[in-house]
Every structure is written in structure tokens, then in C-alpha cells.
N, C-alpha and C positions, 0 to 999 in steps of 0.2 A: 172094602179094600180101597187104597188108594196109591199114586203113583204120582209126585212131582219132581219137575228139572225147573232147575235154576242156574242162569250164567248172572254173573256177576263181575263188577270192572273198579277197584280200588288204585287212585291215585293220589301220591303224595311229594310235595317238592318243599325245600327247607333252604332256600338260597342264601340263609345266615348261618348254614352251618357251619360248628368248629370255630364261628367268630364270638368272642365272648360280648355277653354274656352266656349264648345257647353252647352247648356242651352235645348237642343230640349230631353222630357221625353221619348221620343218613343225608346224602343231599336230596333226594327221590328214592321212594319208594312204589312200586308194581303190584298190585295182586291181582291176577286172575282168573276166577275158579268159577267150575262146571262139576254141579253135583246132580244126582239122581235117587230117589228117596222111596220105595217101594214099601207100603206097610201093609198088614191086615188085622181085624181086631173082630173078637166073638164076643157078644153077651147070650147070656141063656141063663132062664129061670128054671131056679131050682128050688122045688116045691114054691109053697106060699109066701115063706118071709123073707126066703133067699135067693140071690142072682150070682151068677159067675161072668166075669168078663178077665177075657187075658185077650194080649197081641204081641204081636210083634215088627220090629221095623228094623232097615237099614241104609245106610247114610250113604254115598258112595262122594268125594270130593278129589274131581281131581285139583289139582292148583299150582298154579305157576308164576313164582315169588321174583322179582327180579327188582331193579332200581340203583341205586351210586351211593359208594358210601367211601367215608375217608378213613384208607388205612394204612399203617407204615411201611412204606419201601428202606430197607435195610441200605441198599446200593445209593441212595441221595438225604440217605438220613432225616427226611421228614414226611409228612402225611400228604397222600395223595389218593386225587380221587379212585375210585374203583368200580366198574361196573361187574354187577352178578346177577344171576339166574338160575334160580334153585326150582326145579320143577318134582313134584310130591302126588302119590297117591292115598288118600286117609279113608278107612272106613271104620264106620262107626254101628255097633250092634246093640241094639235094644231088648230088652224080653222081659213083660211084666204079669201080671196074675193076682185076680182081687177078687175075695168073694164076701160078701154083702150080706147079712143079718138082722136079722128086727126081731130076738127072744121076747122083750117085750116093747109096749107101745112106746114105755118112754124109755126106751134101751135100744142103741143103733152099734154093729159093731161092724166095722171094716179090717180085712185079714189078707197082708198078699206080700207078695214081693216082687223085687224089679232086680234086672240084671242087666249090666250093662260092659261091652267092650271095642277096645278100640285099638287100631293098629299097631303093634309092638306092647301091649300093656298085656297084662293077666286075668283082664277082666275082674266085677265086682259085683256080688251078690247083698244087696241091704231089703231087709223087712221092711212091711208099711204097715203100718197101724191105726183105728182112726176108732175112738171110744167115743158115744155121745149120750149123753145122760139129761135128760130134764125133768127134775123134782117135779115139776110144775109147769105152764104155760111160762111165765116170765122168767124164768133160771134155767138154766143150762150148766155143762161142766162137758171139756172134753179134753182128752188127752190122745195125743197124734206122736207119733212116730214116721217121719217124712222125712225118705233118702231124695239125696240131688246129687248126681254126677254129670260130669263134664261129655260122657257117650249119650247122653238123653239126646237120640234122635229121633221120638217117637212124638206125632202129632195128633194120634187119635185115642192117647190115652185118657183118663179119666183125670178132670180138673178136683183136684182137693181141695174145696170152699176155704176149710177148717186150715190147710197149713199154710203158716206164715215163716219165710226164711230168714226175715228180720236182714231184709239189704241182700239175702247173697242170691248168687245166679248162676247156672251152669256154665255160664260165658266166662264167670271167674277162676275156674281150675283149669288147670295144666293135664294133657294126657294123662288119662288114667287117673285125675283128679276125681274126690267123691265127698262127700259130708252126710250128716246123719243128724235130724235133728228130734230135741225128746220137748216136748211144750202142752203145759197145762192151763187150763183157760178158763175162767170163770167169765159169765154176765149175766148179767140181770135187769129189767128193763120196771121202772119205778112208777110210783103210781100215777107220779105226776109229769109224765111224759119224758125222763129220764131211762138213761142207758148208762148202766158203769160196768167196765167191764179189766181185766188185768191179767195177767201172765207171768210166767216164769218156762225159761224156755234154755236147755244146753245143749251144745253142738257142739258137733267131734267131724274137725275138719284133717283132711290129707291134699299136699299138693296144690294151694290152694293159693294165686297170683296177686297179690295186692299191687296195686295202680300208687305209686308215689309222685305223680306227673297227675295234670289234668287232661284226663282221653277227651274232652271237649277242644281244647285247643290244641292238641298236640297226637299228629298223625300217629306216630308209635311211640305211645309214652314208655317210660320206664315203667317197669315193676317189677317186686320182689318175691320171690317163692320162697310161701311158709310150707316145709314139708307136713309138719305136724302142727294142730291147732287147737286150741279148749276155749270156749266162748259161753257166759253164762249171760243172758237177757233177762230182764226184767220188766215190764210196762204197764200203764195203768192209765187208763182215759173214765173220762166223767162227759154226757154231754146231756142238755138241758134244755128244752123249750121255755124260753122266758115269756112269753105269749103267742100269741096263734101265726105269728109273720118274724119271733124272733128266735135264734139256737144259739147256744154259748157252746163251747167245748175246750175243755184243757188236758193236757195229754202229759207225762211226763216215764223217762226210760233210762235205765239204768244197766251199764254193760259191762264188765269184768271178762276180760281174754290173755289170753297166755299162746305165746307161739314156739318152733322155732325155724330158725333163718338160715338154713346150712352155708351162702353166701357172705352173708355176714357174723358166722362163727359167733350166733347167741343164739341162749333158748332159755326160757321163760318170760320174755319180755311181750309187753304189748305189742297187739298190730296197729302199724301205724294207721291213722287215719281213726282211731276206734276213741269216742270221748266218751270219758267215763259217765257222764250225765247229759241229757237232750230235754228239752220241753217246750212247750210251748200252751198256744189258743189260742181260741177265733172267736169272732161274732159273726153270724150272718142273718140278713134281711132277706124273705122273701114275701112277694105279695101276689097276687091273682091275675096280675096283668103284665105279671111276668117281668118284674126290676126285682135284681137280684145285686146284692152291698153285701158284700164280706172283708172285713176285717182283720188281719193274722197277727200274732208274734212268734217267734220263731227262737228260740235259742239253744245255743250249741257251745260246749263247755270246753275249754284246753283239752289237747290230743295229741301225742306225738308222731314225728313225720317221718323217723326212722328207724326202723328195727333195733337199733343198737339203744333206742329210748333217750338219749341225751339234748334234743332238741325239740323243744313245743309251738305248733302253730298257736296264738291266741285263740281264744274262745271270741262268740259275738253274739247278738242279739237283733234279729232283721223285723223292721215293720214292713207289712206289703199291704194292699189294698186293690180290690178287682169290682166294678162297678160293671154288669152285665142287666141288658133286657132280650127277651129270647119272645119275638115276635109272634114267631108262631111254630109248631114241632119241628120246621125245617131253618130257619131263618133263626140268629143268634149275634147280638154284638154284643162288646165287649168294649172296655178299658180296663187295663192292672196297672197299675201303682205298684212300683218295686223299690224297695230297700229305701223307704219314705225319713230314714232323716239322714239318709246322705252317709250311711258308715263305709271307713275303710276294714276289708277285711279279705282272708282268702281262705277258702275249702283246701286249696294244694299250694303251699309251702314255693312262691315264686310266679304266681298265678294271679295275680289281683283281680280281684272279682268288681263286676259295676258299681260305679255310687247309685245315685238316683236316676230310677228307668221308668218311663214310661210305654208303653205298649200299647197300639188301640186296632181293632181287627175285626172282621166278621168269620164267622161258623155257619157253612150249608151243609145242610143231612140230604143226604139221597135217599 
């Protein structure tokens, strides 16, 4: 069993608001919130090959939204500021159930389902799946089925090694937002100290907020609710010991999605932010006395920035470089080398991202 509170203090002020170029009405923004979080969770073995584990949790947040925002007075005919105060009660319902099999040695099956709800929504019941097959010591193959909804208030659920959401996050749906993902996996580990491994992965998204602002700079960015969403992933990495102190690795990912945009009156169109092709690879150096050199590239293909599809950010291509010696299990310095020939480029459409950065810092473990 477990029980945590948390208070929490969000401030935000925009003193160029409504001055162009910012377009964002907020001058200040407030958040408040006091949540309280009660779970419990059972495991119990069942017979020898099998375990059961289910729990449950729930979220309780109160929150009180307030801040200045500029809006039209009819009676002076232009925009004035405004203070509000929107105070809200939200909770959030969890309930999951897994049960756990080994028919045989090399055959692991995972069986359950999660439920989740959240205030004013209908609640959402998605299956979990989780197959693992290994011909052999170095081959594996598995295929998962892994829901993610936006009521996942549950902290002592069981961690899925095996599922990957390919970017997305329950932080990204809207009440009563959920997704569902289906992902097949192969890898294999070579004889000459090699690892290839590759995927094919489709998601079946609802209600689901894409960010067309950058949330790094920008207190409440924009974003756009896809109600309904179809996402097909693709990816395949290779990575390679060239000698006892050196690894190469190259990666490369392919994504095809379809949405639609009920605010923007389309549907079939890409989500914005989504490039059809990514890749990249590294080299890294390590040696016994603890000097660690890696190397990256990084590239990212044209992607559109609007749901309506008519406008493309450029694609780009980032070298970075991290020079690190880690003294000893607690003690770790560092230097990174970012975006080493000076590109202009931006992740979010208005956003420009750093030329050449440097970074140098130390890391203590307790």
C-alpha cells in the first residue's frame, strides 16, 4: 500500500503579450494544486509457472487555475487585460490485472487489463499483452500490446521492459484521452559482439493534444486536439563493438500517421510535428580509467507544423560531441559539444533552436 500528497506552485508571466510578434493572450498565468494519491497492489503466485498481480489507485487533485489574460471589452472596443480564477476538483481512477506464464522455458506470456477513469469521462477498459519467445539464447521475438491513457494514476504498477510508445506519454491526452499500441520486435545479438534489432509498431490514438509551440519556452503553449489518430512506426538499429574500448551504432525510423483535427475541420492529414523519416549514429570511446568520447549525428527529415498540412518546417542534420571521465562510482565530469557546425534550425516552427553550445559540469551519486 501506499499514500502520497503533493502541493505544487506553477508560475507564469508573458510581459510581451499581444505585442507582435507573441500572439499568446496570457499575461500571467497561476496554478495551484494539492493532490492526494492512495494505492494498493497484490501479487500472489499461482502454482509454479504463474503469478497474479492486480491494484488499484486514485488520484485526487484539487487545483486552482487563475492569472491575466487579454480579452475584448465590447463597451471600449479593444482588448483588455483580465483577471480569472477558475478553481476545479479532478479525479482520476486506475484498476489493472496481469497474470504471468512460463508454458514453456523459452515462452513467456503476459495477460491483463487496465481500466481507467476520470472526472466527467466514461471511463476506458484496454487489454495488455506481452508474448516473448526466444528460439535460442541470442534471438528473441515479442509482441506487446500496451494501453496508455491520460487517468494512469497508478505508481506501483508493473514496469513493461518490452513496451515502447515510440514518443508518446500519458501527459499527452486530453480527459479521457487513451491509445493502444500493437508492436512486434525482433533482436538478435551476433557473434561478433553485435546487436540488430527492428520493429514495426501501430497505434490507435483518441483525444490526443499535440504541442505546435515549443513547452520548453513557452509557459502554455499552443496545442491541437487530434480526436482520432492512426500511427504506423517502423525502426531498426544495428550496433557494433569495433574493438574492446570502441561501439558504433546507427539507428534509422520510419512513421506514416493519419489524424483528425475537429478544430481545424481536417481529417486524414498528418500530425504535425511527425517526419516521415529520422536517423541517425554514434561512436563511443570507453576505456578502464574511466574517459568516455562519444560522438553523434542526428537527422531529422521535413514535417509539417499544421494540421491543415500546408506548411513544412525544414528537415536538419545535428553533430554533437560529449567528452566525460567518471572518477570514480560517485564523482562524474563532463563536457558536450552541441550542434558542432553551427546549424540554424527549429524543432517548433518560430522557435530557433541554439547554434553552437557548449556545456561543461560535474555529476554526484549519493
Amino acid at each position: 500500500m501506499k499514500y502520497s500528497a503533493r502541493r505544487s506552485h506553477f508560475a507564469f508571466t508573458n510581459p510581451d503579450s499581444m505585442i507582435p510578434p507573441d500572439a499568446n493572450r496570457f499575461l500571467a498565468v497561476t496554478n495551484n494544486s494539492v493532490q492526494q494519491s492512495p494505492e494498493v497492489r497484490l501479487d500472489a503466485a499461482i502454482g509454479r509457472k504463474s503469478s497474479l498481480s492486480l491494484g488499484y489507485a486514485r488520484l485526487s487533485d484539487r487545483l486552482k487555475q487563475g492569472g491575466v489574460v487579454w480579452t475584448f471589452d465590447p463597451i471600449l472596443g479593444t482588448l483588455v487585460p483580465t483577471s480569472y480564477a477558475v478553481p476545479s476538483t479532478d479525479v482520476a481512477d486506475t484498476g489493472w490485472l496481469e497474470v504471468k506464464t512460463s508454458p514453456h522455458d523459452r515462452f513467456h506470456l503476459t495477460l491483463g487489463g487496465y481500466w481507467g477513469r476520470e472526472t466527467g469521462t466514461s471511463g476506458m477498459l484496454s487489454p495488455k499483452v506481452v508474448a516473448l519467445y526466444r528460439p535460442h539464447q541470442s534471438t528473441w521475438w515479442s509482441f506487446v500490446v500496451n494501453p496508455l491513457f491520460h487517468a494512469d494514476a497508478s505508481e506501483l504498477s508493473p514496469v513493461e521492459a518490452l513496451a515502447d510508445p515510440k514518443g508518446l506519454s500519458f501527459l499527452s491526452f486530453a480527459d479521457g484521452g487513451f491509445g493502444r499500441s500493437y508492436e512486434l520486435r525482433y533482436q538478435r545479438q551476433g557473434g561478433r559482439s553485435s546487436t540488430l534489432s527492428a520493429s514495426i509498431a501501430y497505434q490507435q490514438i483518441s483525444d490526443l493534444l499535440v504541442d505546435t509551440q515549443d513547452p520548453t519556452f513557452t509557459g502554455t503553449p499552443n496545442r491541437v486536439l487530434m480526436d482520432d489518430g492512426r500511427r504506423w512506426v517502423a525502426d531498426s538499429a544495428y550496433e557494433q563493438w569495433l574493438n574492446d574500448k570502441v561501439t558504433a551504432r546507427v539507428w534509422v525510423r520510419w512513421q506514416s500517421s493519419r489524424g483528425r483535427f475537429p478544430t481545424a475541420l481536417v481529417t486524414g492529414n498528418q500530425w504535425p510535428y511527425t517526419p516521415e523519416w529520422q536517423g541517425g549514429g554514434r561512436l563511443d570511446y570507453i576505456n578502464a580509467h574511466g574517459l568516455r568520447v562519444g560522438l553523434e549525428a542526428v537527422a531529422i527529415g521535413k514535417r509539417f507544423y499544421d494540421p491543415e498540412n500546408t506548411q513544412l518546417v525544414g528537415g536538419h542534420c545535428l553533430f554533437n560531441m560529449r567528452f566525460g571521465f567518471q572518477r570514480n562510482l560517485r564523482e562524474n565530469y563532463f563536457i558536450s559539444a552541441m550542434n558542432l557546425t553551427d546549424r540554424d534550425y527549429e524543432n517548433y516552427i518560430g522557435f530557433p533552436q541554439s547554434g553552437r553550445t557548449l556545456v561543461a559540469g560535474t555529476e554526484y551519486r549519493y
